[in-house]
N, C-alpha and C positions, 0 to 999 in steps of 0.2 A: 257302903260306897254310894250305893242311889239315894240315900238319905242326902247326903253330903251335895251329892250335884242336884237332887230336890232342891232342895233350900238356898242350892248357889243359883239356881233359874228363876227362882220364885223374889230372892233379893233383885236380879238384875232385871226381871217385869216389872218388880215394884217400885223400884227408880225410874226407871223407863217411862213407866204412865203417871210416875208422880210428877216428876220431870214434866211431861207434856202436861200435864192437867193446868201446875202452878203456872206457865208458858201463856196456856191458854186466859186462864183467871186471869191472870194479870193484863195481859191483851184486853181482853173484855172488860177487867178495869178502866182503865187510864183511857181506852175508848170511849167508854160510857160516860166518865169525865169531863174528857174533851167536847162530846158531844155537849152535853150537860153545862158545860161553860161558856159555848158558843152560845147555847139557847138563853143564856142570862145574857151576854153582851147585845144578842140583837134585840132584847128586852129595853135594854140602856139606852141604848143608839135609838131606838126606834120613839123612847119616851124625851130624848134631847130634841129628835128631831119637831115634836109635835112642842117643845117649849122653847125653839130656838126664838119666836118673835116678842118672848119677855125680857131674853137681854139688852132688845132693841128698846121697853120701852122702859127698863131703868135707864141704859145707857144715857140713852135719850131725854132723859127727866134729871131730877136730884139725885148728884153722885151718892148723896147718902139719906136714903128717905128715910122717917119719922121711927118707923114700923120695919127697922133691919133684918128680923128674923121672926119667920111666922113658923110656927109650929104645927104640923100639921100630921099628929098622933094617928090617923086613921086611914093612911094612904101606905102604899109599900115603894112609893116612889118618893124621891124630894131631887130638888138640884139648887144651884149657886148660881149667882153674875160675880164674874172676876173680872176686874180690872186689868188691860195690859201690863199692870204696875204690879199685880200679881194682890193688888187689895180686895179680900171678898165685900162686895156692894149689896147683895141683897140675896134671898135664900127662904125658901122652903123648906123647913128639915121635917127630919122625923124624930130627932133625939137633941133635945136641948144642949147645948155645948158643943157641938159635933164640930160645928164653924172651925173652932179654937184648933183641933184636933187637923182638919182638915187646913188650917191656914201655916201650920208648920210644915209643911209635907208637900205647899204647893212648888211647881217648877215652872220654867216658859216647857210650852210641846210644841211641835210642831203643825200637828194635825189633831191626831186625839192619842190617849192615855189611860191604862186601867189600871187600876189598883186595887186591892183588898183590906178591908181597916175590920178590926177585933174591938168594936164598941162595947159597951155594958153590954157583955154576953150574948151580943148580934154579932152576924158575918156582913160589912157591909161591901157590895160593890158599887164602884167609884171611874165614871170615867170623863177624863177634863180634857172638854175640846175647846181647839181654839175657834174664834169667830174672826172669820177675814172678809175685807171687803177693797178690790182691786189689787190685791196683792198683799195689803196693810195690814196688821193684826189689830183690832179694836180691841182684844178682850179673850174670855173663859166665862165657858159655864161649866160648869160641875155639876153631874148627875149621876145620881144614884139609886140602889135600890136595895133593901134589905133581902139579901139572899141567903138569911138562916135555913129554910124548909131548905132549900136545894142542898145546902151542907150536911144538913141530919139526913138527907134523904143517899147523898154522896157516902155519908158515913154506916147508914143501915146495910145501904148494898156491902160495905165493904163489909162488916160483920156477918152478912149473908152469906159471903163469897170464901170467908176463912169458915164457917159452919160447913161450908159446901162440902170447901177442903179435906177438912178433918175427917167428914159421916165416908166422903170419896174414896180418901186413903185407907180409912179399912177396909170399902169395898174392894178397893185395887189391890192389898196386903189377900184378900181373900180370891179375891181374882186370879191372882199369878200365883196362887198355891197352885190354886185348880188349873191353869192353866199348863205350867210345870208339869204335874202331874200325869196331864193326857200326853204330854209332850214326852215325858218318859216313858212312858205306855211302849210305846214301841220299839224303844230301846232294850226296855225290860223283856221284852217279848224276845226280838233278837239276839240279848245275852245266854237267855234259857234257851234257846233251839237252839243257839251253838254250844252251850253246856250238854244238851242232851245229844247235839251231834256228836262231840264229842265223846260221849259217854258210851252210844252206842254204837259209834267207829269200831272203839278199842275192844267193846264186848265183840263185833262182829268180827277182828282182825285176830282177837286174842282164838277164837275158838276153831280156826280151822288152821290156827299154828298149834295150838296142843294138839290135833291131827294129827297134822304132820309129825311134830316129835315123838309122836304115840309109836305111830308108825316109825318112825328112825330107829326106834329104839326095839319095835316086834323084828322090825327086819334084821339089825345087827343079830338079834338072839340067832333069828331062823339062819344066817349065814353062818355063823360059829354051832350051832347044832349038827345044818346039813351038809355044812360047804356052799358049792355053788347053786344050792338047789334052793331057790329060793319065791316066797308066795309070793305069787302076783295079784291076789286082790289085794294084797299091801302097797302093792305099788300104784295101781289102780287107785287108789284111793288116794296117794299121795298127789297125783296129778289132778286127780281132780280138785283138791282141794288147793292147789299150787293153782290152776286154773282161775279155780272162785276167785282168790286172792287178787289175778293178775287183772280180771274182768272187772274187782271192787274197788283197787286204786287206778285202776284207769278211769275209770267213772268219777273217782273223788278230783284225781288231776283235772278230767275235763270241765268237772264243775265252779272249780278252783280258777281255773282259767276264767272262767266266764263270769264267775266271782269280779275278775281283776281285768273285764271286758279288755279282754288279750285273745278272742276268736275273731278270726279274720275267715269271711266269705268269701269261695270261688264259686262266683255266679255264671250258671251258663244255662241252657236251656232244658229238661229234664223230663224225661217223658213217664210220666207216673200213672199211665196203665200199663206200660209193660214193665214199671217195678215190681208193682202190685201184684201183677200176676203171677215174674216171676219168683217172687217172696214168697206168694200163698201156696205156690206148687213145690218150692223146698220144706217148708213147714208141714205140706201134708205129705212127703214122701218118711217124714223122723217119726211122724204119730199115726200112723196106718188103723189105728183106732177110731178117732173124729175124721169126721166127714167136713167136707168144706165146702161151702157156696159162694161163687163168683160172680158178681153183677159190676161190672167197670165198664166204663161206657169208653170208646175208641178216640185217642188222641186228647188223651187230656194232656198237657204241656206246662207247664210253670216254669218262669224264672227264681233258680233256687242253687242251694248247695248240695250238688247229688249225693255226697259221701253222707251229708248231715241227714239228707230225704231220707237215705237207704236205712239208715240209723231209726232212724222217726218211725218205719214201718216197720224194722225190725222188731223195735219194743213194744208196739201195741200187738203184733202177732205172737209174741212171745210172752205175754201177758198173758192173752187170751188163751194161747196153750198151756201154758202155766196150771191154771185154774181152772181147767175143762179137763176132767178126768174124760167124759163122755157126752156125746152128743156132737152139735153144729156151729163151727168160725163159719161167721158169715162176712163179705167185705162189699161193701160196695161201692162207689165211685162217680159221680157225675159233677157236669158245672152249675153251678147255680150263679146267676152274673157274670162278678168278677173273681170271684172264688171258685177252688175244687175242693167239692164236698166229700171227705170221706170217713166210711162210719164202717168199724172191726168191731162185732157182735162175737157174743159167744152165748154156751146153757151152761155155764160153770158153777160154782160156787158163790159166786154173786160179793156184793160189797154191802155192810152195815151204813144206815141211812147215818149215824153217827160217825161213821168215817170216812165218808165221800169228802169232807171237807177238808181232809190232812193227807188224803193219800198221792197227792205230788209233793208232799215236804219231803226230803232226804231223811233216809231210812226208816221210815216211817211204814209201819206192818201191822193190817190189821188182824186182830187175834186170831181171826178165825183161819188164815193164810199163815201164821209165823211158821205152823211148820214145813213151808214151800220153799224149796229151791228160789235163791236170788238174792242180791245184794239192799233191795229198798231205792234205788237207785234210778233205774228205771224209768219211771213217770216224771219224776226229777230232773232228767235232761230231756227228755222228750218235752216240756214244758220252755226248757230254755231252747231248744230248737224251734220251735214254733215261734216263741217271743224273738228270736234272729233274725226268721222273716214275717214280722208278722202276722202271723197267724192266732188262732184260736182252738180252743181243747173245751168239752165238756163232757159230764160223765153220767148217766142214767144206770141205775143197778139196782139189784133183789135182790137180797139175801134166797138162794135157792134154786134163782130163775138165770141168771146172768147177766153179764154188762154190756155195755156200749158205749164206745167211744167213739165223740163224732169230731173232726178236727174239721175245719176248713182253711186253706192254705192260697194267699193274694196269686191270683196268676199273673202278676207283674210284681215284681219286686221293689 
């Protein structure tokens, strides 16, 4: 399947920048042309200009002197005297005959005129202005110039410009592989963590429903053996594992939700030193074993969603006890700025430096932890709670020594 849309993104870059390249090429063609042909007619113009007072003086002399046509093999310029009558009268050339060639092709102009003529294997340009004088047309000159270099130099670029093309489009065929590629990267990436969500949903949903069936099935026996007298850590068990279950899709729900950015905040004002405190003092009355330390500094306040807050510090205390068999939750609390800074330590179990980086992805449990009480879940909304408002999560940990989680949370929303 990711072959198939590889190569469907890697076709649609590859047109794309082919598309733009030839776009471009051809722009910077016909530009460079244009340019390039402008610089030959002010060539023209500029070399009429400096010959206009010889039409003046055939004009002015013998309609048709001795010496009609001089040749003059060593110049890259030549021109004409035309007659109003449209007869060439005298001439400069460069290529003997040229006259002939040029005397079928002439017309009246107005002003001036350019042309291109394909002589014995020359490009010539040709352009025939009229000479006026009070309003009157006396005549034409005709001037020209051999513009072969400009043409081989017009046509090298173009063969330049299709070499370009071609070396281009494999770069660009090689470009939008690699492009594609990275561009599915995270697709690919997304596909397998929702494969593996998936995978380890159903491991996690399947095993505390064989539980329960385990149990349906110890307890039917123990009813038809005793009658009404029946175990209760069977039933014990059943709830708690009813429980797990109810705490594991509510988390999946929640997440889902937020998936489908369908959580809606109620913002009100929220006083998170006295959550804090009272959080830390129900968590030390369940574990009379760990010891706690409270450092929260008076009146810290945020614009927030208390249900979500209470949530937020539920999990990181429930964390922490989790994976402190023994020793000290420590919490602490102060503003720093615009933020309240707060940081749930513990001496537990600690997290592998290799797994710090995956342990807010969904169900995600590091080895040394799987066999702990908890859905994986956890860290995972706690993260999208933070990102709700704002906020930030980091994690420092030891393997041995314990963690730390330090959130900091906008005090304006």
């Amino acid at each position: 399947m990711f072959k198939k849309i590889k190569m469907r993104l890697t076709w649609m870059n590859a047109i794309s920048y082919f598309i733009f390249l030839v776009l471009f090429l051809t722009v910077f063609y016909f530009s460079f042309a244009q340019i390039l042909n402008q610089v030959q007619q002010n060539m023209v113009e500029s070399y009429a200009a400096n010959n206009t007072d010889k039409f003046f003086n055939v004009y002015n002399g013998p309609p048709k002197p001795p010496n009609r046509f001089e040749l003059e093999v060593d110049k890259v310029s030549f021109f004409y005297v035309i007659s109003k009558d449209l007869e060439i009268l005298y001439g400069e050339e460069l290529h003997e005959g040229f006259n002939k060639e040029l005397q079928k092709n002439l017309q009246p102009v107005e002003t001036k005129q350019f042309e291109r003529y394909d002589y014995e294997g020359e490009t010539l340009l040709v352009m025939t202005q009229a000479i006026r004088i009070h309003g009157e047309t006396l005549g034409y000159i005709a001037v020209g110039q051999n513009v072969t270099t400009y043409e081989e130099l017009l046509d090298n670029v173009l063969l330049l410009l299709i070499a370009l093309l071609i070396i281009s489009s494999i770069g660009i065929a090689v470009l939008s592989y690699f492009l594609a590629k990275k561009s599915m990267q995270p697709i690919q990436t997304s596909y397998e963590q929702q494969r593996q969500f998936v995978a380890n949903a159903s491991h996690e949903l399947r095993t505390p429903l064989a539980v329960l069936y385990s149990s349906l099935e110890l307890f039917e026996e123990q009813i038809q053996q005793n009658g009404n007298d029946y175990p209760r850590d069977t039933m014990d068990d059943m709830k708690n594992e009813a429980n797990y279950m109810d705490e594991m899709l509510s988390s999946l729900l929640y997440l889902t939700r937020s998936d489908q950015n369908q959580i809606e905040l109620n913002i009100t004002p929220v006083d998170i030193s006295n959550l804090l405190i009272q959080r830390t003092r129900r968590f030390a009355k369940t574990v009379p074993h760990l010891s706690f330390r409270l450092d929260v500094a008076e009146e810290l306040t945020i614009e927030a969603d208390k249900i979500l807050i209470e949530e937020l510090l539920y999990i990181l205390l429930k964390n922490a006890v989790t994976y402190t068999s023994e020793g000290t939750i420590s919490v602490y609390a102060k503003k720093e700025g615009s933020f309240i800074k707060i940081e749930v330590a513990d001496t537990g179990i600690g997290i592998a430096e290799d797994d710090l980086p995956y342990i807010f992805e969904r169900f995600y449990r590091a080895d040394k932890i799987r066999n702990k009480s908890g859905t994986g879940l956890g860290l995972s909304i706690a993260k999208v709670i933070l990102h709700l408002h704002n906020g930030q999560i980091t994690v420092n940990s030891e393997l041995g020594k314990g963690t730390t989680f330090t959130i900091g949370l906008p005090i304006t929303h």
